[in-house]
N, C-alpha and C positions, 0 to 999 in steps of 0.2 A: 370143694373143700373136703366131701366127705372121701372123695377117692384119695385123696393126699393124706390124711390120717389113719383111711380105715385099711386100705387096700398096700398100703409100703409100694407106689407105682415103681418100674422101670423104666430106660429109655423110650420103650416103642410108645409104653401107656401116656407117658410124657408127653409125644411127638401129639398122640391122638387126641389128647387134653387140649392141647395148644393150635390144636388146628380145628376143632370144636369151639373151642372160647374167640378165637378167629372169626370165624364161620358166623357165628352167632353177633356179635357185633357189627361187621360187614351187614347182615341180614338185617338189625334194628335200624341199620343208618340207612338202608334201599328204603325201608320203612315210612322212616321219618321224611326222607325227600319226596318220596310218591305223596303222600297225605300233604307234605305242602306243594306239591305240584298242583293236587286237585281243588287246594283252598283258591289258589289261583285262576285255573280254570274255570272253575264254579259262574262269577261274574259274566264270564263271556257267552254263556249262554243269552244272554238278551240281545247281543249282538246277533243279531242270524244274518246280517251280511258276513261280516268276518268269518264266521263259522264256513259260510258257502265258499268264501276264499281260500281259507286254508284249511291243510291240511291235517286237520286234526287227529282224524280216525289213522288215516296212514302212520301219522306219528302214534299214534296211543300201540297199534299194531307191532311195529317196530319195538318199542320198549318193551311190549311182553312176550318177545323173542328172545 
């Protein structure tokens, strides 16, 4: 807000606003689905068959690629 008031932006400032207010949204929502992925996951630790079954770590690996 402050840059829309204080600064008079132009096109590019624009483009850069909108692809930050973007960016940052997109980033709250990876956010919020990781922390309920792990609410999820959490339980299955008392499974240690399942665990030895699947593949968890591969999967956890792959998502933080």
């Amino acid at each position: 807000m402050n840059i829309f008031a204080l600064a008079q932006p132009v096109a590019v400032d624009l483009r850069l606003l909108m692809a930050t207010l973007k960016i940052n949204n997109e980033l709250e929502r990876i956010g919020d689905i990781a922390v309920d992925v792990a609410c999820h996951v959490e339980p299955l630790i008392q499974h240690s068959e399942f665990l030895r079954t699947t593949p968890l770590q591969e999967m956890a690996e792959a998502s933080r690629e």
